[in-house]
N, C-alpha and C positions, 0 to 999 in steps of 0.2 A: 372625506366621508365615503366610506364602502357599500358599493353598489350591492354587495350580497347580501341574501335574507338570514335575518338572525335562526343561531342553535336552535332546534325544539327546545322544550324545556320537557327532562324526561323523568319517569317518576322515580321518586323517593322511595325508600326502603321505612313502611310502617303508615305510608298515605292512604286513604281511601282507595284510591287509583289502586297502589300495590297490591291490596288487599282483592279488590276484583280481578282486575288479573290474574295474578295468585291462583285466585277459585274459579277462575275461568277457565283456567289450564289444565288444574287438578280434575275439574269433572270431565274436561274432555279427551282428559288421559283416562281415564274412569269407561266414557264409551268408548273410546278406540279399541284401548286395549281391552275391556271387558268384550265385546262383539270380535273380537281375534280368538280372544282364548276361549270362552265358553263350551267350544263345544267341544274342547278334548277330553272332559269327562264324559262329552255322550256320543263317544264314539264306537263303546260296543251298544248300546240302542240303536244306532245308527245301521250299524251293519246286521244287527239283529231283524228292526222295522223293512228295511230296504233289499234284507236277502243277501248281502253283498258279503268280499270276503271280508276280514280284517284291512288286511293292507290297502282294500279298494275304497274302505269306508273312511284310511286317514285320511283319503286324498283329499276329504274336503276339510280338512286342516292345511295341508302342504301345499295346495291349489294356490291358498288363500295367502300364502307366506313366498309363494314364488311371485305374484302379481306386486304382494304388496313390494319387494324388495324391487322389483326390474320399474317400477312406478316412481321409485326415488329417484331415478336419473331425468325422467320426464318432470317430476313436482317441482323440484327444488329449483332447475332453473324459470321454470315459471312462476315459482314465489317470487325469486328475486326480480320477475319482471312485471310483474302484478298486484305483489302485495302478501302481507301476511293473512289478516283477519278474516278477508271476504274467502279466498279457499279452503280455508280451515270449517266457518260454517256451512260451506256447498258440501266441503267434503264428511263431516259429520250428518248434515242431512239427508245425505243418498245411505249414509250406512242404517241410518235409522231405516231406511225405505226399504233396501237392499233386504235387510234381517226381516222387516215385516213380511215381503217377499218370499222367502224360504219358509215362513209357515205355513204359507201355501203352495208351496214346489208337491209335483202331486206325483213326482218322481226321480230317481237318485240322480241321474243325467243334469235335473234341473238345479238341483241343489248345489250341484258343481259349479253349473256355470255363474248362478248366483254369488257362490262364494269368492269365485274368481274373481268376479266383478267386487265384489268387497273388499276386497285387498288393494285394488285401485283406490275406493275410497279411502281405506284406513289411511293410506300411504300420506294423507296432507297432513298428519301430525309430527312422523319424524321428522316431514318436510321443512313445514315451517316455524313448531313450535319454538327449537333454540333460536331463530336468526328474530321469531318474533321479540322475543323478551330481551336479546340482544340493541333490537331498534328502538325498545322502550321502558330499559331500566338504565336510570344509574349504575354503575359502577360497583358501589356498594351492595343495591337492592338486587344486582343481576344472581350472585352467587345464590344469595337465599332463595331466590325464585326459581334458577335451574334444581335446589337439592329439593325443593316443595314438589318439581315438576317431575322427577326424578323418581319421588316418592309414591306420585301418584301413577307411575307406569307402572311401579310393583306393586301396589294394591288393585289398579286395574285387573291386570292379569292373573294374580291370586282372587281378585273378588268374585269377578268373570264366572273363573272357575267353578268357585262357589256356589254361584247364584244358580248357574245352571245345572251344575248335578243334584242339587235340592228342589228346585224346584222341580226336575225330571222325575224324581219319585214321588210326586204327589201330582203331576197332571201330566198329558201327553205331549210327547218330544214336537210336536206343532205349536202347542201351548208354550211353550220355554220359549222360542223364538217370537214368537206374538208378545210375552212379556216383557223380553228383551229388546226388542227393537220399541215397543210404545214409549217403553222408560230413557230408550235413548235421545228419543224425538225431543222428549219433554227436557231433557237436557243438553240437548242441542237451543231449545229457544230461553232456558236460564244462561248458556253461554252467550248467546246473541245481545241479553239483555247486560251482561258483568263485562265483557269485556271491551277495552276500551281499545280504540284504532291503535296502532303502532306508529308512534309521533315521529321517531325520526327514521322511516324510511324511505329508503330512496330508489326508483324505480331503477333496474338496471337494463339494458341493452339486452336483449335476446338473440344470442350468436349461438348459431350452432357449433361454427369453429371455435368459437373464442370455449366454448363447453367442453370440447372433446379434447380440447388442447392440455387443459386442466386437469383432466381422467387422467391422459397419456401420462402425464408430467407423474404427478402422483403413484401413479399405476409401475413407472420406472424408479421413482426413489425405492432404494436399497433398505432405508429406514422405514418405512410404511409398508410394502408388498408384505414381510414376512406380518407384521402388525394385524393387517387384513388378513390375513391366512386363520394365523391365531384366532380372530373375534369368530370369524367363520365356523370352521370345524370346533370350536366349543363349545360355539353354539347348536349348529348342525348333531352332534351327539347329546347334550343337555335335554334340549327340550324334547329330540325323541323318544329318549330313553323312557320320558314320562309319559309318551303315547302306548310303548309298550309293556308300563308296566301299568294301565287302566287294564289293560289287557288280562298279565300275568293276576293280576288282583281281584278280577271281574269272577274268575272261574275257583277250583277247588285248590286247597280249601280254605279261601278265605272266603269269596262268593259273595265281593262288597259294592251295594248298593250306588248308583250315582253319585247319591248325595254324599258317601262317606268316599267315593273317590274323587270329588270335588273337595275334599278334604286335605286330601294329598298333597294340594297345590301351596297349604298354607307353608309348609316347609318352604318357600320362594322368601319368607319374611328373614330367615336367616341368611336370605342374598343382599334385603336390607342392611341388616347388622352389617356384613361384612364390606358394600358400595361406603358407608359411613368409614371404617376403618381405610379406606383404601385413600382417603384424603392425606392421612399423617405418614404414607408410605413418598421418601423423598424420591426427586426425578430420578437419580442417582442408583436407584433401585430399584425401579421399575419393572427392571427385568426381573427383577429380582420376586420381585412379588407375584408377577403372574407367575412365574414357576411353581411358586409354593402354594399359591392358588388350583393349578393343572394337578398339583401331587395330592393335595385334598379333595378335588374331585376324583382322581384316581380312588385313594380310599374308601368315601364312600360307594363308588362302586363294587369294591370289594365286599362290604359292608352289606351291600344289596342281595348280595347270593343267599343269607340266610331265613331261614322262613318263618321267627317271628315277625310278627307284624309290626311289634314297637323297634328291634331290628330296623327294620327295612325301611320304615321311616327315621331312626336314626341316619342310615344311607344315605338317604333324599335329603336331610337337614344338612350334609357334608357337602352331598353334591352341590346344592345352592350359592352355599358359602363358599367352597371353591371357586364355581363358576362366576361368578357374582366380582368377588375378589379380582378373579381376571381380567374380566369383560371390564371391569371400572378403570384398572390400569393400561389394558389397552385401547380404551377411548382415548385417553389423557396422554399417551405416548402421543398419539395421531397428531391430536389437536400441537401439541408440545415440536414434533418434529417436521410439520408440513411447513415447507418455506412458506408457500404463498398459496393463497385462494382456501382458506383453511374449510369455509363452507363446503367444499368441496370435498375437500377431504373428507370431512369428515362423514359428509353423505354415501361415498363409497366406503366408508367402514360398515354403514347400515345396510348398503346391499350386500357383501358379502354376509353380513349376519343374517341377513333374512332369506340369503338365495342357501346357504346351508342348511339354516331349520327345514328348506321344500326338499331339498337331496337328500339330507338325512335319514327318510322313512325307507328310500329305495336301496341305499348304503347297510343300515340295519334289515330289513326285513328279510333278505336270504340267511341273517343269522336266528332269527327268529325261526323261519320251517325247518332250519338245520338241527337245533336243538336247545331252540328258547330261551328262557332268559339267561344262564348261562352263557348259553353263545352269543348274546347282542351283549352282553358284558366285555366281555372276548373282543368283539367288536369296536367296543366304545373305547378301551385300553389300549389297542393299537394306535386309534386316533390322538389318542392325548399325549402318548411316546411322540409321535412326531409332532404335537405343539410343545413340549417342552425341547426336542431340537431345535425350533424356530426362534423358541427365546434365548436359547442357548447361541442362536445366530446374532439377535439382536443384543444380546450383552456382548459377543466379543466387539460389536460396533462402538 
């Protein structure tokens, strides 16, 4: 007779259980990432209200995207040593707080350092969401629960967008964040009530060495470094191209309102379409596909220099789907090629993605006073030439 305590029993794919879960995940991919992105449409109001320049007013985007990435090296090891569930809702509750906060920041200083502090918050989702549904699905029910979970970062961050540039044109930029943050709270406590503990996990030792030992290892495989380069600078160029084309957009002569540059963002749905496609591309070509991913974000860049409007959004549907395309297979390399501690791994892929979206504004924005969008085009096409040498690195491997 064994002395050891029997398996959890962990949920089914189609149970009750799954089903809360499921939507516990989904809406709190809905606040994270909704209170990340929001306010990149309203960043020329920003700079407007506040007096500030442009580039000074991304910062409360980039701020938010440097904390949340350097937060993943701190989160992740203290999920694994504390749990999933209970940091997930501390850490959606401070965000709701955090946001209510900034409606009343009563100056641009303050709103920084709020948002900074936000991106600590945000950071318990990439933290713990996968290892969560890992410690509490099946087998079968995990796949459907990661593309659910999946689904709801891109709707997050297109919704976000959304909500906030609409609502910005019909009440004041203090108002959107007082909306946004009440709605998060209130779905922060429907998360509290759907989701259910994570049954098989298991607490792990809190080493610093044993943590850093992990990075290193990782950080030297040959197969991974150039991986993390890739997810980084694609991202690092991607999402700022969209900060400064709220920019190029804001002014003559298209002269387009919040809400229709919260519009902009829906173009991300064809990064959907394309995360979907990126499942039937074999390991085998991997490489293969983010290349041709990197070349279709190229295009649509190209595609961006001209000045119709349905144009340029043509561009941004390219862009997406390129990026999107990549970033899917370079997840699945990581997880596919990390010998061991794959958690880890793969949380250093999400810091390099999120520590390039905060560099990205600094890297662009001298091509920007050079000679604007043109030049941050210029810009962005350098950078994609050297990710497709990178995959070109990884396929001769």
């Amino acid at each position: 007779m064994s002395g050891e305590p029997p398996a959890p029993e962990l949920i089914a794919r189609g149970t009750p259980a799954f089903r809360r879960a499921s939507l516990g995940l989904v809406l709190a991919s809905l606040v994270i990432f909704g209170n990340l992105y929001a306010i990149h449409p309203l960043l020329p109001l920003i700079a407007e209200q506040y007096q500030v320049s442009t580039l000074r007013a991304s910062n409360a985007f980039t701020l938010t995207s440097l904390t949340l990435g350097l937060s993943l090296l701190i989160l992740g090891p203290l999920s694994d040593a504390f749990g999933r569930r209970a940091p997930l809702i501390i850490g959606m509750a401070c965000t709701s707080v955090l946001t209510l906060g900034i409606a009343f920041s009563d100056s641009f200083t303050t709103l920084l350092w709020l948002r900074a502090l936000l991106g600590i918050a945000l950071g318990v989702l990439p933290a713990t969401a996968i290892a969560y549904l890992g410690d509490s699905m099946q087998r079968g029910a995990l796949i459907s629960a990661v593309g659910l979970y999946i689904g709801g970062n891109t709707v997050g961050g297109a919704g976000g967008r959304l909500l906030g540039g609409f609502i910005a044109d019909h009440v004041s930029l203090d108002a959107v964040f007082l909306i946004i943050g009440a709605s998060s709270l209130l779905c922060t406590l429907v998360v509290l009530l759907l989701l259910p503990p994570a049954r098989g996990f298991s607490a792990q030792p809190l080493s610093l060495s044993g943590t850093l030992r992990n990075f290193a290892s990782h950080l030297g495989n040959r197969a991974l470094l150039p991986a993390y380069l890739v997810g980084g600078l694609n991202f690092m160029v991607f999402i700022n191209l969209y900060t400064f084309v709220t920019f190029r957009l804001s002014g003559e002569p298209w002269q387009l309102g919040a809400s229709s540059l919260g519009m902009l963002f829906l173009t991300y749905l064809a990064g959907t379409f394309s995360s979907s496609l990126s499942g039937r591309v074999g390991a085998e070509r991997a490489t293969l596909g983010m290349a041709t991913g990197i070349l279709i974000f190229a295009l649509g860049c190209l595609v961006t220099l001209t000045s119709p409007l349905w144009l340029i959004i043509g561009g941004l549907l390219l862009n997406s789907f390129g990026f999107f395309l990549t970033h899917s297979l370079a997840n699945s390399w990581i997880n596919q090629n990390a010998t061991h501690a794959k958690a880890s791994a793969s949380s250093l892929y999400s810091v390099f993605y999120y520590l390039g979206a905060a560099v990205g504004i600094y890297y662009l924005a001298p091509f920007w006073r050079l000679a604007g969008w043109p030049a941050v085009v210029a810009g962005s096409l350098l950078v994609l030439v050297v990710n497709l040498a990178l995959t070109g690195y990884l396929r001769r491997r």
